[in-house]
C-alpha positions as CSV (number, residue, x, y, z in Angstrom):
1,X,18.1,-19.5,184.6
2,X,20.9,-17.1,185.1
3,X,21.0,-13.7,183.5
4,X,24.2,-15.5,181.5
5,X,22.8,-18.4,180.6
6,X,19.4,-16.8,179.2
7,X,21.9,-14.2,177.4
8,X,23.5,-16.7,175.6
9,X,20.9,-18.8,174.2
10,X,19.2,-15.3,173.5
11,X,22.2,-14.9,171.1
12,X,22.3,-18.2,169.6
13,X,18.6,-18.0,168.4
14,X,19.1,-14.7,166.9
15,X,21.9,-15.9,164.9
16,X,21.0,-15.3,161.2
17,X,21.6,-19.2,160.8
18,X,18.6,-19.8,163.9
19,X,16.2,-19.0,161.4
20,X,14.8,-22.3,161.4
21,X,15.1,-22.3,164.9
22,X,13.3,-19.4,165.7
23,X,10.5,-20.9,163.2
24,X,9.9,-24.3,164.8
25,X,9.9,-22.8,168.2
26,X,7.0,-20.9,166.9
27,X,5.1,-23.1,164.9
28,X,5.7,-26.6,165.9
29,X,3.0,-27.8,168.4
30,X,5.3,-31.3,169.4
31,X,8.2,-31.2,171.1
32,X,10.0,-34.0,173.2
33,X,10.8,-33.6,176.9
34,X,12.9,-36.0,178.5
35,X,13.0,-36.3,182.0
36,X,15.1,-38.5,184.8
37,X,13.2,-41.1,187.4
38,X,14.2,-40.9,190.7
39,X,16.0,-44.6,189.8
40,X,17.8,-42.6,187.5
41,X,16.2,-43.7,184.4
42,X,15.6,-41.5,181.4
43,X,12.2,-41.2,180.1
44,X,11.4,-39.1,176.9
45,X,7.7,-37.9,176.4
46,X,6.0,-36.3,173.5
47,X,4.6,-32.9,174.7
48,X,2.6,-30.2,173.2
49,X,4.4,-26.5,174.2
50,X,5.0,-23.3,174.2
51,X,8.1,-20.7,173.5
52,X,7.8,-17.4,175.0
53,X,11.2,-16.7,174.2
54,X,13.0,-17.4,177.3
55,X,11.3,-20.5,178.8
56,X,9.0,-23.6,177.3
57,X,5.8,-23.9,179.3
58,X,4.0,-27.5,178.7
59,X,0.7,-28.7,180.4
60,X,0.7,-32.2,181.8
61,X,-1.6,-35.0,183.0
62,X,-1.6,-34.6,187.0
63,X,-0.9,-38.4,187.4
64,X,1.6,-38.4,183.9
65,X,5.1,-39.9,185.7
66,X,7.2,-36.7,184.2
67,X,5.3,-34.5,187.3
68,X,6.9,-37.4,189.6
69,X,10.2,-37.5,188.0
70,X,10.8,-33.9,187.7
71,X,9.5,-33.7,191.3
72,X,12.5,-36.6,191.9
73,X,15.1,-34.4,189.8
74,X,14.5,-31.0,187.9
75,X,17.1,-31.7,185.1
76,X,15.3,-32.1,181.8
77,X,15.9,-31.6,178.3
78,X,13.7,-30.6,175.5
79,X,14.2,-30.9,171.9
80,X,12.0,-30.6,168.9
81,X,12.2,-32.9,165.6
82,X,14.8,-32.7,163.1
83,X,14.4,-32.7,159.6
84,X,14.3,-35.9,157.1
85,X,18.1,-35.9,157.6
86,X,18.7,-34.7,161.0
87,X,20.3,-31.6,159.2
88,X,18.4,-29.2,161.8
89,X,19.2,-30.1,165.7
90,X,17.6,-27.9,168.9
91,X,17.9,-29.3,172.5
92,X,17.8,-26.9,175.6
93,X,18.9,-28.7,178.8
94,X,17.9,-27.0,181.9
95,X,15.4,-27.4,184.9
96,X,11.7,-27.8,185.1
97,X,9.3,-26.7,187.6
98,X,5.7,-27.4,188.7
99,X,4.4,-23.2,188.0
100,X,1.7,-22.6,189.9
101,X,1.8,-18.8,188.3
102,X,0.7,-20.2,184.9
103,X,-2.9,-19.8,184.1
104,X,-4.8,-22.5,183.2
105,X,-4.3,-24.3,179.4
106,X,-7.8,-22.3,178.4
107,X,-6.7,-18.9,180.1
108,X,-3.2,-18.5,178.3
109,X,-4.3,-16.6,175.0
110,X,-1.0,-18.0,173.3
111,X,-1.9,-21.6,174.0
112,X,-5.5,-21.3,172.5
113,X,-4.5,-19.4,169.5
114,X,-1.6,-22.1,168.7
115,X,-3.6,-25.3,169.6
116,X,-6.5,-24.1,167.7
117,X,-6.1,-25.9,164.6
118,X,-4.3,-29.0,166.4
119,X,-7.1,-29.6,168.6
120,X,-9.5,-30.0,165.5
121,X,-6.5,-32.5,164.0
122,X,-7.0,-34.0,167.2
123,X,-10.7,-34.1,168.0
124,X,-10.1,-32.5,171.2
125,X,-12.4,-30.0,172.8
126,X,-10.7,-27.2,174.6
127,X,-12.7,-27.3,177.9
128,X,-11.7,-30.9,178.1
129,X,-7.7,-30.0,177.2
130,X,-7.3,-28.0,180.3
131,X,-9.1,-30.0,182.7
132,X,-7.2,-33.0,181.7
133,X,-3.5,-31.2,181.1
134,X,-4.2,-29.0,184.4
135,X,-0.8,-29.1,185.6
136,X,1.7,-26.2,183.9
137,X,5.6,-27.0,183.7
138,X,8.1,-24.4,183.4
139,X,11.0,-25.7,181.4
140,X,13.8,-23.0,181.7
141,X,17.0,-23.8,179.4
142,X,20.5,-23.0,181.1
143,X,21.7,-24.1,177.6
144,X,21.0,-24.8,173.7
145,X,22.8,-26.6,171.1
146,X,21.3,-25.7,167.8
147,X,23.0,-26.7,164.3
């Protein structure tokens, strides 16, 4: 991400009116990532993740076909749910990247404290979470629309 590009969406979510952006950011625990197949088809994918206020990091399935298309073309987009009536919108586009510099799911102290309670929702033990969703991917937005 450019030094522009991160300036800018750093402004828009500090807007007074982001509020509710800054919020979901932090609290919801699904998000949806779309990528593009290298036959140019869009696929959109449900994804736990995490804001660390510059870039969304996600842990996938090794074999999940998002690591292949992103691997065909980096261009994602990531959005989180709206409200009942779609009054609250936020989609970054950007790139995403296989990061190998990520720890693994049960060594990033952010990711266990935030999945904590999901996980129980879930029935999912945490050993078993980052053994299966061993693969980190670094979304980083080059822009945001928020409303």
């Amino acid at each position: 991400m450019t030094k522009a590009a991160a300036e800018r969406i750093r402004k828009a979510l500090e807007a007074e009116s982001a509020a509710w952006a800054r919020r979901h950011l932090a609290e919801d625990v699904v998000g949806w990532l779309t990528t593009v197949a290298a036959d140019g088809r869009v696929q959109s994918s449900p994804v736990s993740f995490l804001w660390d206020g510059e870039t969304v990091l996600v842990y996938s399935k090794p074999d999940a076909p998002k690591i292949r298309n992103i691997a065909a073309n980096p261009q994602v987009s990531f959005h989180l749910n709206t409200d009942k009536y779609g009054d609250h919108v936020l989609v970054f586009e950007g790139t995403a990247e296989l990061d190998a510099a990520a720890p693994p799911w049960s060594a990033n102290p952010a990711m266990v404290a935030k999945f904590r309670e999901p996980l129980k929702h879930w029935e999912l033990d945490q050993a078993e979470t980052s053994r299966d969703f061993s693969v980190p991917i670094r979304i980083r937005p080059a822009r945001v629309r928020a409303w």
